[in-house]
KEKOL-671601 format. One line per field, with one value per atom (N, C-alpha, C): residue in one letter; x, y, z; residue number from 1; atom name. Coordinates in steps of 0.05 Angstrom, whole numbers. Atoms other than C-alpha are relative to their C-alpha. Layout:
BEGIN
res <- [A;...]
x <- [X;...]
y <- [Y;...]
z <- [Z;...]
n <- [NUM;...]
atom <- [CA;...]
END
This chain:
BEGIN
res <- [X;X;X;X;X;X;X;X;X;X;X;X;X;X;X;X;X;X;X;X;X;X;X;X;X;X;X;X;X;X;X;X;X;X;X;X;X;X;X;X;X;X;X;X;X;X;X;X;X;X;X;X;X;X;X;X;X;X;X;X;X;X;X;X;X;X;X;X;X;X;X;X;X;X;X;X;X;X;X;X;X;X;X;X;X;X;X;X;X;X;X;X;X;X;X;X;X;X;X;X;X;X;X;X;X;X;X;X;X;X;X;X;X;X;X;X;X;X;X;X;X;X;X;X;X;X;X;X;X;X;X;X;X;X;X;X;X;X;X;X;X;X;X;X;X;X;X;X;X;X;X;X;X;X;X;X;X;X;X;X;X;X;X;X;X;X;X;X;X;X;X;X;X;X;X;X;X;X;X;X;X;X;X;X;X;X;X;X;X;X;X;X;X;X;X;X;X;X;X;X;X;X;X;X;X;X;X;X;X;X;X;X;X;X;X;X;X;X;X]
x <- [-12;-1544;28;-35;-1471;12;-13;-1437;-9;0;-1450;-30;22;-1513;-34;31;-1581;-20;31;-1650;-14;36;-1721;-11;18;-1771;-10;8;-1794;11;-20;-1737;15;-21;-1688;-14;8;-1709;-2;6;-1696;-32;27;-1748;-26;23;-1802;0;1;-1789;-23;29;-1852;10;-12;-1812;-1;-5;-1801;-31;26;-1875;-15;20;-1903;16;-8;-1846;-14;11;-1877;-27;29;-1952;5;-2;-1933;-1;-7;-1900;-25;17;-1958;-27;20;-2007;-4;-2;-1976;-4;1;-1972;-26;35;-2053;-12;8;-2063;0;-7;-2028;-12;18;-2061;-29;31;-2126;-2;0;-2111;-1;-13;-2074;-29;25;-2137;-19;28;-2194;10;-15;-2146;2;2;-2149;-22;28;-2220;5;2;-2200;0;9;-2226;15;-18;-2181;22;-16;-2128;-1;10;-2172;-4;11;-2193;33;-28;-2117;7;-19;-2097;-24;12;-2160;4;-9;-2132;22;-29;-2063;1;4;-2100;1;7;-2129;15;-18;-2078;24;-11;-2035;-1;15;-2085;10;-4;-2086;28;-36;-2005;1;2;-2007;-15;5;-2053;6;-16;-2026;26;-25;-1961;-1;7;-1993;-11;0;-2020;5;-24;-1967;24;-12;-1930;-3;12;-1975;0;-9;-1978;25;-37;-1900;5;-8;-1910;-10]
y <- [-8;-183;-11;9;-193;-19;19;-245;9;-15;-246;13;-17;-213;-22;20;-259;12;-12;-233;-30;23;-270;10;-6;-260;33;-37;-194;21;-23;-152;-13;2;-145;-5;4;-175;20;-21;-119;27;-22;-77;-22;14;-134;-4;13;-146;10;-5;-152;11;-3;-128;34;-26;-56;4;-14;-52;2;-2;-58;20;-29;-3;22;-20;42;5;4;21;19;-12;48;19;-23;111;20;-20;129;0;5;102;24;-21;149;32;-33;209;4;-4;200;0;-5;197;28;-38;267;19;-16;295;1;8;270;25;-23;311;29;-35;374;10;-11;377;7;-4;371;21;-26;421;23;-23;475;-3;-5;459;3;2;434;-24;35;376;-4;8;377;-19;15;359;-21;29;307;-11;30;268;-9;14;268;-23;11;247;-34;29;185;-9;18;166;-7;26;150;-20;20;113;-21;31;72;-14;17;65;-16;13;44;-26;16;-3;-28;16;-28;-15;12;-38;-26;16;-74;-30;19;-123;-16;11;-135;-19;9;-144;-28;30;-204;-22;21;-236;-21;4;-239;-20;13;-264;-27;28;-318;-18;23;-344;-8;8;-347;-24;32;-407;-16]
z <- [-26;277;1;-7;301;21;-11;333;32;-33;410;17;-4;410;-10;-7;439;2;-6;430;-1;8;442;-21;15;397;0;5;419;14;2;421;31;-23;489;18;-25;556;22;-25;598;-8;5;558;-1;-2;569;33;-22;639;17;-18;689;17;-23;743;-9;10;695;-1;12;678;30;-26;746;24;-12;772;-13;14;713;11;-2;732;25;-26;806;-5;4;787;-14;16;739;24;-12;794;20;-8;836;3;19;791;1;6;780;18;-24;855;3;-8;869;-24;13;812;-1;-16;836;16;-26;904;-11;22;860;-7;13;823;18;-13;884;18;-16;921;-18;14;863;-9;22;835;-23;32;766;-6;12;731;-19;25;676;12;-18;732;9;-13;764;-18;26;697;-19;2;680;18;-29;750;-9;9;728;-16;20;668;3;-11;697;14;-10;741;-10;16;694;-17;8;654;9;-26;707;8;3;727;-21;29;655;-6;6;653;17;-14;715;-5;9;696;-23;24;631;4;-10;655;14;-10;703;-6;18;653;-18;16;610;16;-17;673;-3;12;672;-11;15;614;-5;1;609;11;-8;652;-9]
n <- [1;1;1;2;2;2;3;3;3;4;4;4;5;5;5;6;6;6;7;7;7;8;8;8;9;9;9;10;10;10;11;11;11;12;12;12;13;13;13;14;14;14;15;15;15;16;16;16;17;17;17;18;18;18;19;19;19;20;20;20;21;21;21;22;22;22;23;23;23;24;24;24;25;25;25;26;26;26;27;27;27;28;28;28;29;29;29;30;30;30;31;31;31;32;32;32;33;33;33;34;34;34;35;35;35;36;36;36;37;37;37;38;38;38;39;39;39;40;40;40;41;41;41;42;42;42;43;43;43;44;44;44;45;45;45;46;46;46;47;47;47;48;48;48;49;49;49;50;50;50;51;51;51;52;52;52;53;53;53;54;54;54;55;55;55;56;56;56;57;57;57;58;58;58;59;59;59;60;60;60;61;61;61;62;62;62;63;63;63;64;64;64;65;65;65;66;66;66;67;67;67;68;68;68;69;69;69;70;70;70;71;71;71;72;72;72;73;73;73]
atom <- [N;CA;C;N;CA;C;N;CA;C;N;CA;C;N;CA;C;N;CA;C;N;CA;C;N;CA;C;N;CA;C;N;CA;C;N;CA;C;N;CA;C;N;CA;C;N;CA;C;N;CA;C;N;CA;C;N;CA;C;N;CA;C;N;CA;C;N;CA;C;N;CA;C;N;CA;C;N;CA;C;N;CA;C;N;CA;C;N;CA;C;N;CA;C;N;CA;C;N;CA;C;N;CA;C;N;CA;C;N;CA;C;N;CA;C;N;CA;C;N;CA;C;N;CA;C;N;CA;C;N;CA;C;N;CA;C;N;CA;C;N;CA;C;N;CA;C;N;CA;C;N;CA;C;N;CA;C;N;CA;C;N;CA;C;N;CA;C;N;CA;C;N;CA;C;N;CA;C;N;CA;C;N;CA;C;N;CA;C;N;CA;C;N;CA;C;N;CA;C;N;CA;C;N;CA;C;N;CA;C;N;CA;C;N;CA;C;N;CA;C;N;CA;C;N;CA;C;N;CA;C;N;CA;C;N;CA;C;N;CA;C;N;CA;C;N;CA;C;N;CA;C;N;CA;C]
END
């Protein structure tokens, strides 16, 4: 690397930050809500078991992210 230039261990700070993963977690939490609705409002399950796996993964980010928080201290 070049003069000037600080990394941690795993890679750039701004792409690890808890603060970015728990805006993403929202956004997708979001997205898997309204496709929840989208779906029970057109009668398609393909729509609604999307709109549940963004939940969960969502979910999943979020907690990650707070555990990670965590141990950091």
């Amino acid at each position: 690397m070049g003069r000037g230039v600080s990394r941690n261990r795993r890679g750039s700070s701004a792409a690890r930050s808890p603060l970015l993963a728990y805006l993403v977690a929202l956004l997708a939490l979001a997205l898997g809500v309204a496709g929840m609705v989208a779906g029970e409002a057109d009668d398609s399950p393909g729509l609604q078991l999307l709109g549940v796996l963004l939940i969960i993964g969502a979910v999943t980010l979020a907690v990650r992210a707070a555990r990670r928080r965590r141990s950091r201290r």
